[in-house]
C-alpha positions, 0 to 999 in steps of 0.5 A: 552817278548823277551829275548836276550842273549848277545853275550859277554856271549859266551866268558864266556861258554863252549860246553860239550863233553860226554866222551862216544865220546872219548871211544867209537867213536873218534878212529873210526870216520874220522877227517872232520867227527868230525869237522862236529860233533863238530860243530853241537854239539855247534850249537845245545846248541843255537838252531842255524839254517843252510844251508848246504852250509852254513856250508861246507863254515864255516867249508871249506869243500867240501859240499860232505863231510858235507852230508857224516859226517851227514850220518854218525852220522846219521848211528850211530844214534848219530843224528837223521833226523827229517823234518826240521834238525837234533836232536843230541843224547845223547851219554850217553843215547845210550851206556846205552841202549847197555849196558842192551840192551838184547842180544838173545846170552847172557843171564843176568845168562851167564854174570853174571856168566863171571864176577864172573870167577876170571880169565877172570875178570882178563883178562878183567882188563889188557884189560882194563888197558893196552889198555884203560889207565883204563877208557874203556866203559862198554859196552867193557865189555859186547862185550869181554863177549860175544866174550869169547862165540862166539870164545871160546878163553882163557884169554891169547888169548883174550888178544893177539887179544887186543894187536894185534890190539893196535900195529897197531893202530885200537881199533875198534870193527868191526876190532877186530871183523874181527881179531877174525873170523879169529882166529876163522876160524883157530881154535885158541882157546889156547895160544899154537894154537896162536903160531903155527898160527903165526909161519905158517903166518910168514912162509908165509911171508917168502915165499912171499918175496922169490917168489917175489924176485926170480920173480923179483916182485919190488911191493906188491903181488895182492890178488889172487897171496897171494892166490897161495902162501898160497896154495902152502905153507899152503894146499899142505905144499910145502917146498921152495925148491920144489917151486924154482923148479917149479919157474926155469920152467919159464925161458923159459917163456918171461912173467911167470904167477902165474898160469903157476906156479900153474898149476906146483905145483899143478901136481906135489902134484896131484903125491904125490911129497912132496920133492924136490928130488921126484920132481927131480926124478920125472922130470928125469923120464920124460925127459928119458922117452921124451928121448926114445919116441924121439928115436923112433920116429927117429928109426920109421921114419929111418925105413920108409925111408928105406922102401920107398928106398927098394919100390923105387928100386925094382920099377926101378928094375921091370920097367927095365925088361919091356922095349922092348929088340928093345928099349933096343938095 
């Protein structure tokens, strides 16, 4: 016997969506992406069967976009690719597999004991309400516990990173992630390091928009050019004024180059020159010293063309007395 179901029916059902999809991937996931998952979803309620082509024309999408999407999902392990299609997975099955997956850097012991701390629950739970309106994902928790361990971080910083990445709008954790390492290669650990950090980088920033516009830089900064300011700035610790300085050098210069100017600053901090007016002073030195090889360097030469004058003479002076005295008469 053959069942059929009645197309009419259709109007009268409905596709569920895990709210694990909205917690844990639509922030992350790019928007053709998610048409294509959607999409796949509702078809799979039916056991619905479809080319590729197929759908890149339903969905009007190139069909590079549609392999990309399943590639993707299938990344994820969101779908897994079988012989003959695709078998969606279930979204609340994986993320209770990661929540008591077991993990080589966090024991059952350490996690426990991290819940049972009042004031990291505490800062776990402004996390939560601040940044997640109250409905984060367990496994969220299991990731800041073990991101308290990896980075060492306290409350107030592990906060601020949640904040920092809430204000520019990437609540992702390979971002928070990247954000993290960085802090951590900066020996962030407390709320007084953060603050110093964050005074160095706006320093920083305050030092790219000068050079630039003193170069007369109408564009952003490339990578390695960001690099020669923050060694100027962070490693030699180069006031600004010792920096104009070595800008004023390319004047001359019909098309300066961020590595003519390096090659500047960094003689001068390979001389200990920290201050613009050992800079000066320094510069003073070498110009008198340019000054009195100049000096005798002309002297030198005055002195060999009066030699030369003197050999000349006494040449024609010796010449003279012998010529035959019958010529001479």
């Amino acid at each position: 016997m053959k069942l059929e179901q009645n197309d009419i029916s259709m109007l009268f059902s409905s596709t569920n969506i895990s709210d694990v999809f909205f917690t844990e991937y639509l922030s992350q996931a790019n928007g053709d992406f998610i048409k294509v998952y959607l999409y796949i979803l509702f078809l799979s309620k039916y056991n619905k069967d479809i080319k590729l082509n197929d759908l890149s024309k339903k969905l009007a999408l190139p069909l590079k976009t549609i392999q990309d999407a399943l590639k993707y999902w299938e990344d994820l392990e969101i779908i897994t690719k079988k012989n003959t299609g695709y078998i969606l997975n279930n979204l609340q099955e994986i993320e209770l597999h990661k929540l008591y997956k077991p993990k080589l850097s966090s024991s059952k012991e350490d996690l426990q004991k991290n819940l049972e701390n009042q004031s990291r629950a505490k800062a776990i739970d402004t996390i939560n309400n601040s940044f997640f309106q109250g409905i984060m994902s367990p496994s969220w928790y299991n990731d800041i516990d073990l991101w308290f361990k990896k980075y060492n971080f306290d409350e107030q910083v592990m906060i601020a990173l949640f904040r920092y990445c809430f204000e520019r709008s990437a609540m992702n954790r390979p971002y928070i992630q990247t954000v993290a390492d960085a802090w951590h290669v900066n020996n962030i650990k407390n709320f007084s390091d953060l603050d110093l950090y964050y005074q160095k980088r706006e320093k920083l920033n305050t030092f790219k928009k000068s050079i630039s516009k003193k170069l007369g830089l109408n564009r952003m900064l490339t990578q390695y050019e960001d690099s020669y300011i923050e060694k100027w700035v962070v490693d030699y610790e180069f006031p600004l004024d010792v920096i104009e300085l070595a800008l004023k050098k390319t004047t001359s210069k019909s098309n300066p180059s961020f590595d003519y100017i390096n090659k500047i600053l960094t003689d001068w901090n390979d001389r200990n020159l920290k201050s613009a007016t050992d800079v000066q002073a320094f510069l003073i030195q070498m110009k008198n010293k340019d000054k009195s090889i100049k000096a005798l360097e002309k002297k030198s030469f005055s002195n060999y063309e009066q030699r030369k004058d003197s050999i000349n003479l006494d040449s024609l002076y010796a010449n003279t007395q012998k010529i035959p005295k019958d010529v001479a008469n």
